[in-house]
C-alpha positions as CSV (number, residue, x, y, z in Angstrom):
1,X,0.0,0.0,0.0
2,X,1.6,3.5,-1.0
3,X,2.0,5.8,1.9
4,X,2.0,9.6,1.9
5,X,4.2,10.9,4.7
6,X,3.2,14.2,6.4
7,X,6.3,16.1,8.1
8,X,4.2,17.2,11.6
9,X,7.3,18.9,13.1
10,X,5.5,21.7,13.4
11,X,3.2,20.5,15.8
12,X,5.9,20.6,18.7
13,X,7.2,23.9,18.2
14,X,7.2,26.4,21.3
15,X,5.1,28.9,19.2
16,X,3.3,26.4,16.5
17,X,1.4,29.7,15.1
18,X,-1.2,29.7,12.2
19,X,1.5,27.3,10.3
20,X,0.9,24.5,13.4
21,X,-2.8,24.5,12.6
22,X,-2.5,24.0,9.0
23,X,-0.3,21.3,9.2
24,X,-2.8,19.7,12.0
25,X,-5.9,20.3,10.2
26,X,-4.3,19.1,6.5
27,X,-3.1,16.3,7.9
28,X,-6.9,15.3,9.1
29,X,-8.1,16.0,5.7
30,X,-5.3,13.9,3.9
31,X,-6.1,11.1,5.7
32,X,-10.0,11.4,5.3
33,X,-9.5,12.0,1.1
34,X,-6.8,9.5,1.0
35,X,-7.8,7.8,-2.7
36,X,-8.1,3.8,-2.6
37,X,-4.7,2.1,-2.0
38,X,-3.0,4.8,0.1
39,X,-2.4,5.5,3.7
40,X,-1.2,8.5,5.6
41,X,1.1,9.1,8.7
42,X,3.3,11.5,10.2
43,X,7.0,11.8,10.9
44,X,9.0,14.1,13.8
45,X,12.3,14.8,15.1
46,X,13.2,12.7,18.0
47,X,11.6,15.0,20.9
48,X,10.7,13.9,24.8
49,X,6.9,14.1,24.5
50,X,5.8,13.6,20.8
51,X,2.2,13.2,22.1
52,X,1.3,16.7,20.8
53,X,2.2,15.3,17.2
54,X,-0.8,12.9,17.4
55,X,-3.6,13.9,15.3
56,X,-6.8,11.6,15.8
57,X,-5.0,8.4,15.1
58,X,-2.4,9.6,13.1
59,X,0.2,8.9,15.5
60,X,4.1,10.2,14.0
61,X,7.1,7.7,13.1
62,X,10.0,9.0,15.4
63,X,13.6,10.0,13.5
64,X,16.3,9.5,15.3
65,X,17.8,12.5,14.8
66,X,16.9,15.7,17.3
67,X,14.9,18.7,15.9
68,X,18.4,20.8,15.4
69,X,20.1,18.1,13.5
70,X,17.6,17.6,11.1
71,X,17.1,20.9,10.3
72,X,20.4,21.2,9.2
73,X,20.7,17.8,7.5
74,X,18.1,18.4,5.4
75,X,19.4,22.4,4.9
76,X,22.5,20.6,3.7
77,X,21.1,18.4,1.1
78,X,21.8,15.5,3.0
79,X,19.5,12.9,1.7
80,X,18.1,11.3,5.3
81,X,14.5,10.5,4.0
82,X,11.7,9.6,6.7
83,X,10.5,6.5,4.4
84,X,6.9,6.0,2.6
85,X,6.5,6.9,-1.3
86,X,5.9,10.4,-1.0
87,X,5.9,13.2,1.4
88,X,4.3,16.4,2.1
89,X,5.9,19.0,3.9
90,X,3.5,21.7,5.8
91,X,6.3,24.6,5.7
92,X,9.7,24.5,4.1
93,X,11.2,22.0,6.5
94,X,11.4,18.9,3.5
95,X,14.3,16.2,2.8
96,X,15.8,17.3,-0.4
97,X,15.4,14.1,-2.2
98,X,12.7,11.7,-2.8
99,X,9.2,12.9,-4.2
100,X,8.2,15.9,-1.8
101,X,5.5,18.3,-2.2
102,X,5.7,21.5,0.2
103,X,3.7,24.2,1.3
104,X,4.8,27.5,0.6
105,X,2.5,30.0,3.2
106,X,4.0,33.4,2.2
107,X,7.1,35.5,0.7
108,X,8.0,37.2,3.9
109,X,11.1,36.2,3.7
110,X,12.0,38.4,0.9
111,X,8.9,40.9,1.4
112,X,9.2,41.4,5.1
113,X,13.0,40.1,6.2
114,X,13.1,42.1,9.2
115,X,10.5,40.4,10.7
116,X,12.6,37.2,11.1
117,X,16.2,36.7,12.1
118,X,19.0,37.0,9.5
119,X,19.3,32.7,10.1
120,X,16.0,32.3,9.7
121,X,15.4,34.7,6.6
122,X,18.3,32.9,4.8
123,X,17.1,29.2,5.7
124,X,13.8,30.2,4.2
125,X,14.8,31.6,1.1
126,X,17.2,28.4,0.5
127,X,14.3,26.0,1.4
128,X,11.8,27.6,-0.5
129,X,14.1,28.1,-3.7
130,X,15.1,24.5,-3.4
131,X,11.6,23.2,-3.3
132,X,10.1,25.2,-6.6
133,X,13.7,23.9,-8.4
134,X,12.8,20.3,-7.2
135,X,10.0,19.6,-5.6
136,X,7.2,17.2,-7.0
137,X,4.9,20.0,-6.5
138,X,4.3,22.8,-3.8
139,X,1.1,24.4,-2.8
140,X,0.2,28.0,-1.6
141,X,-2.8,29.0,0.2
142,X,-3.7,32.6,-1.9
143,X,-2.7,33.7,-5.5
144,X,-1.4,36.5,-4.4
145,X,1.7,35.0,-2.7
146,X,1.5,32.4,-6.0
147,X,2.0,35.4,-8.5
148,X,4.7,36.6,-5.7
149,X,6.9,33.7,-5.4
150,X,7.1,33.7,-8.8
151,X,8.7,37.2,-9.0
152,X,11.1,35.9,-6.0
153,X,12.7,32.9,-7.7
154,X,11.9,31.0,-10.8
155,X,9.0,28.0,-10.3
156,X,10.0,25.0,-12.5
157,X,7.7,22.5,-10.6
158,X,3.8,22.5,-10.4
159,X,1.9,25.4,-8.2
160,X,-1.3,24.5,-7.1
161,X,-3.2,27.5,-5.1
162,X,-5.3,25.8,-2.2
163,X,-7.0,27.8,0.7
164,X,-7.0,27.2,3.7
165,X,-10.5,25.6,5.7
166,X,-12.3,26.0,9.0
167,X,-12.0,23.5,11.6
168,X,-15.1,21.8,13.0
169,X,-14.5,22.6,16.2
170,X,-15.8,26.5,15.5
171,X,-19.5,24.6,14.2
172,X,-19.7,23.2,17.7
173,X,-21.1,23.9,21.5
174,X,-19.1,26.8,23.5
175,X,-17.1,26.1,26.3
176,X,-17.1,28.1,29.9
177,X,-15.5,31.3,29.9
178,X,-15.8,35.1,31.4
179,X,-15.7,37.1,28.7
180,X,-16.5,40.8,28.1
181,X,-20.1,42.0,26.7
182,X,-18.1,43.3,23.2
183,X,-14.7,43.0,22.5
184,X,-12.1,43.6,19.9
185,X,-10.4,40.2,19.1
186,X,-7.1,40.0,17.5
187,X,-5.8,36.1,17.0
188,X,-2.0,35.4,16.1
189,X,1.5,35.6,17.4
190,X,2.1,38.8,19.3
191,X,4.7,40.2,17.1
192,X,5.2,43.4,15.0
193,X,4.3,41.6,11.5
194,X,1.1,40.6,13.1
195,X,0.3,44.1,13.1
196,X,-0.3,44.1,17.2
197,X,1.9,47.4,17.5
198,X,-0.5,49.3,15.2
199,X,-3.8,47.6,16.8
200,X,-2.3,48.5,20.4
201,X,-2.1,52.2,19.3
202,X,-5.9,51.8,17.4
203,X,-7.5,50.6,20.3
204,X,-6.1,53.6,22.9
205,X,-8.9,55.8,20.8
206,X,-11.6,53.6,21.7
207,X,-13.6,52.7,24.7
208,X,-14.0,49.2,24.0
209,X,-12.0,45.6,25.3
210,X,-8.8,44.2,23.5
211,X,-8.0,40.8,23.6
212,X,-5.1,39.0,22.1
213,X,-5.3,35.3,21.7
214,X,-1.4,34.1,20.8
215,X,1.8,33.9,22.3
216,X,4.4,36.6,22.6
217,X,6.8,36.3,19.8
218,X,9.7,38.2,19.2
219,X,9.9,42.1,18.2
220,X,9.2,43.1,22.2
221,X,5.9,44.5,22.2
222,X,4.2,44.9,25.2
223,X,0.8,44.8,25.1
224,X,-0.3,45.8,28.3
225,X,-2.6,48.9,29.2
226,X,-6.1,49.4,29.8
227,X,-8.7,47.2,28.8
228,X,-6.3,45.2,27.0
229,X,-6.0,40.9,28.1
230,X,-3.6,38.5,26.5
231,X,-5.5,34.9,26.3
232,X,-2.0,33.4,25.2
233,X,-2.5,30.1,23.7
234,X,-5.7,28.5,24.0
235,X,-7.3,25.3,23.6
236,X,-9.3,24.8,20.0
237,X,-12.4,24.6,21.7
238,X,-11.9,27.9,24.0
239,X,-10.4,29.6,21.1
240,X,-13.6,28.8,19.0
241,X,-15.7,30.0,22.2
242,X,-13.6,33.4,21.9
243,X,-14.3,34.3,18.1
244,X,-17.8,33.3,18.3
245,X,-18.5,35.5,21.0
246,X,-16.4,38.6,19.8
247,X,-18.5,41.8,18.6
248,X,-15.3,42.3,15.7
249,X,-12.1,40.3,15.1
250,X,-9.1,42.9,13.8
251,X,-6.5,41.4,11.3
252,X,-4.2,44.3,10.8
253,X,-1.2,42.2,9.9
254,X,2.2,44.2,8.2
255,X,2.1,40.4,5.8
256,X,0.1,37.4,5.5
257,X,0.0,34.5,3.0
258,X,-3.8,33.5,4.0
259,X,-4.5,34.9,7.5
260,X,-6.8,31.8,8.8
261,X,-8.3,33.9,11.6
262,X,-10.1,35.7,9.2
263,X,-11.8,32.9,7.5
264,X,-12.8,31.4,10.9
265,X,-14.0,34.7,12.2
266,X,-16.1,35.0,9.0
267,X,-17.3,31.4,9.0
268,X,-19.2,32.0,12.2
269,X,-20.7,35.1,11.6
270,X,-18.0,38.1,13.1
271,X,-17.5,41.1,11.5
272,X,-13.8,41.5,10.5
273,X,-11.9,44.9,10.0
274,X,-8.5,43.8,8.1
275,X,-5.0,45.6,6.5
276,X,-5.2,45.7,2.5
277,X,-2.0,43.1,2.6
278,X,-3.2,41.3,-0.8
279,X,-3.8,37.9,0.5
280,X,-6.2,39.1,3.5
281,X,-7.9,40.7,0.9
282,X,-8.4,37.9,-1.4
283,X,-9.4,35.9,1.3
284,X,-11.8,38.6,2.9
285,X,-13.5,38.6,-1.3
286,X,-14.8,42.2,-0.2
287,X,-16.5,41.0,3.2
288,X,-14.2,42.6,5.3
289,X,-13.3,46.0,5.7
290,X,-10.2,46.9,4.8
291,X,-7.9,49.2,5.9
292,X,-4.2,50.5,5.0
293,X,-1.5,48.8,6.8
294,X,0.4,49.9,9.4
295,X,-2.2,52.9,9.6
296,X,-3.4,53.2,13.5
297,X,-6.2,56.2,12.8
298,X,-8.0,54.0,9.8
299,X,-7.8,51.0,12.0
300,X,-8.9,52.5,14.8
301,X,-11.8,54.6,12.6
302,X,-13.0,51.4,10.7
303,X,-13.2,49.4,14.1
304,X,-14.9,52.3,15.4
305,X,-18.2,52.7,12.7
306,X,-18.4,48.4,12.8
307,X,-18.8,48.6,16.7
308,X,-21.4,51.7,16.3
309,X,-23.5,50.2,13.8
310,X,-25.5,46.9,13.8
311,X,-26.4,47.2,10.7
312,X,-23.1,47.0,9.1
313,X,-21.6,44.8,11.7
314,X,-24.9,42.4,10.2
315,X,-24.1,42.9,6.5
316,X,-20.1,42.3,7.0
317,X,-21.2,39.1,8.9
318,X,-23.8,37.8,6.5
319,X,-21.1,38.7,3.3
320,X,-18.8,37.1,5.6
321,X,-20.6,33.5,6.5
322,X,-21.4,33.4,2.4
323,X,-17.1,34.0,1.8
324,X,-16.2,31.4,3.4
325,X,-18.4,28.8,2.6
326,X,-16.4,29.0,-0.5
327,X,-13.1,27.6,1.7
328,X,-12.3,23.5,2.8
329,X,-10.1,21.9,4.0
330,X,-10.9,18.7,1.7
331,X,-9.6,21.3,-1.4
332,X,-6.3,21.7,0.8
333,X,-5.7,18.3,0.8
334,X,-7.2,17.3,-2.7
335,X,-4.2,20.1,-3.8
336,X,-1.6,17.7,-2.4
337,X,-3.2,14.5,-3.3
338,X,-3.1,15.7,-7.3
339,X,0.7,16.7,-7.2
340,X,1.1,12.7,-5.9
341,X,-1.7,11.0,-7.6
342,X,-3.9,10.9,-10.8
343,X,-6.2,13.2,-8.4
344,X,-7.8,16.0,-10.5
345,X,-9.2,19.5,-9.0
């Protein structure tokens, strides 16, 4: 039986981010569109716990090699291949032979470089520029970073644009929380490309709640001050509870290759007030409201008129819920499955 081999490295990072859930999720929906005659697993680094790599069933092989040393194996070209007849990396992190497919999130490295470290900047640019020399195939959530990663570095394998989905967990019951009447929700990293600076400087004009569901990254902002709560990292289930319940969700990120917050926040029926970076806009389709990056007194103006008016906070949510019906997580995964098999899209 052919096997496709999912790299879930990801899933034990300290800050797994938006990348953490779209290997987790994919790696649900590969194994739930697998076609007849092939199986699905995982693969990690040798870690202490690996528990957190487990994704209902999918339990991970174990390399014997440590997170550090494979990272650079693989950056080296060294051939160490996890097994199976094809893999799929979520991010850049592939082996450099064998038939891989990888998932290219966004351009940042080249667009944005000073949001990462010059180590990590100059790992992603090799990985990525490796993979679209000789990968099998590699997939991007958006066309805009498609039509961007082609200006970056020249594509000689297959590109196949897949969007991202929304988890079931956000369709189900609510969990038990003390939460504020309204509040402004922001979901990702705390971190200067999220756009957290600007939002923190938005929300000081306006009389309403801030919360921040993520984990510090780096860039040192502080986001303490009134009427401002940092969730940190929380559960699926409480994080659904938290964007169903929020009167707007504010996605003013500096750079984004999909921005899945977004698409969750519009699945279940919240307004969303977003920066015109072009992939929030092509996922938003015109449901949002958009605003210019990096601009604290549009942000803080367009957050303003959705929380004073119900009847635009109901038209972005009903143009929202209609947006991303359009999105699934079976097309993610049908997008890998055609770069490895006679699939079709």
């Amino acid at each position: 039986m052919p096997e496709l081999v999912v790299i879930t490295e990801q899933l034990l990072a300290p800050v797994p981010g938006g990348t953490g859930r779209y290997t987790a999720e994919l790696l649900r929906a590969l194994a739930a569109t697998a076609p007849d005659g092939w199986s699905v697993s995982g693969v990690v680094a040798r870690h202490a716990d690996v528990t957190k790599a487990q994704v209902e069933g999918v339990s991970p092989r174990v390399l014997p090699l440590p997170p550090r040393a494979l990272v650079a194996a693989w950056q080296l070209g060294i051939p160490y291949w996890p097994g199976g007849d094809a893999v799929h990396a979520p991010t850049p992190l592939a082996p450099p032979r064998g038939r891989v497919s990888v998932t290219v999130h966004d351009t940042v490295p080249w667009t944005h470089p000073e949001t990462l470290t010059p180590r990590g900047v100059s790992w992603h640019r090799q990985m990525i520029t490796r993979a679209a020399r000789r990968a099998a195939g590699i997939v991007v959530p958006t066309q805009a970073v498609a039509d961007d990663l082609r200006r970056r570095v020249p594509v000689r394998v297959p590109l196949r644009v897949a969007g991202h989905g929304v988890a079931e967990v956000f369709g189900a019951g609510e969990t038990a929380m003390e939460l504020p009447e309204r509040y402004v929700l922001a979901v990702g990293t705390i971190e200067p490309r999220k756009g957290i600076d600007v939002l923190l400087e938005a929300m000081a004009e306006l009389d309403v709640p801030l919360l921040l569901a993520g984990q510090p990254g780096w860039g040192g902002i502080d986001p303490g001050g009134p009427g401002v709560r940092v969730l940190g990292r929380l559960s699926d289930e409480d994080l659904a509870t938290v964007l169903r319940r929020a009167t707007v969700l504010a996605a003013p990120s500096r750079a984004e290759g999909f921005g899945l917050p977004v698409l969750e926040a519009m699945s279940v029926g919240v307004p969303v007030v977003h920066s015109d970076d072009p992939a929030l806009v092509e996922v938003s389709g015109g449901a949002g409201r958009a605003v210019p990056r990096g601009d604290a007194k549009a942000l803080a103006a367009a957050l303003r008129e959705v929380l004073g008016s119900p009847e635009l906070a109901s038209r972005l949510a009903a143009a929202g819920r209609a947006r991303a019906a359009a999105f699934s997580w079976r097309r993610a995964a049908e997008a890998v499955w055609s770069i490895h098999t006679d699939v079709r899209l």
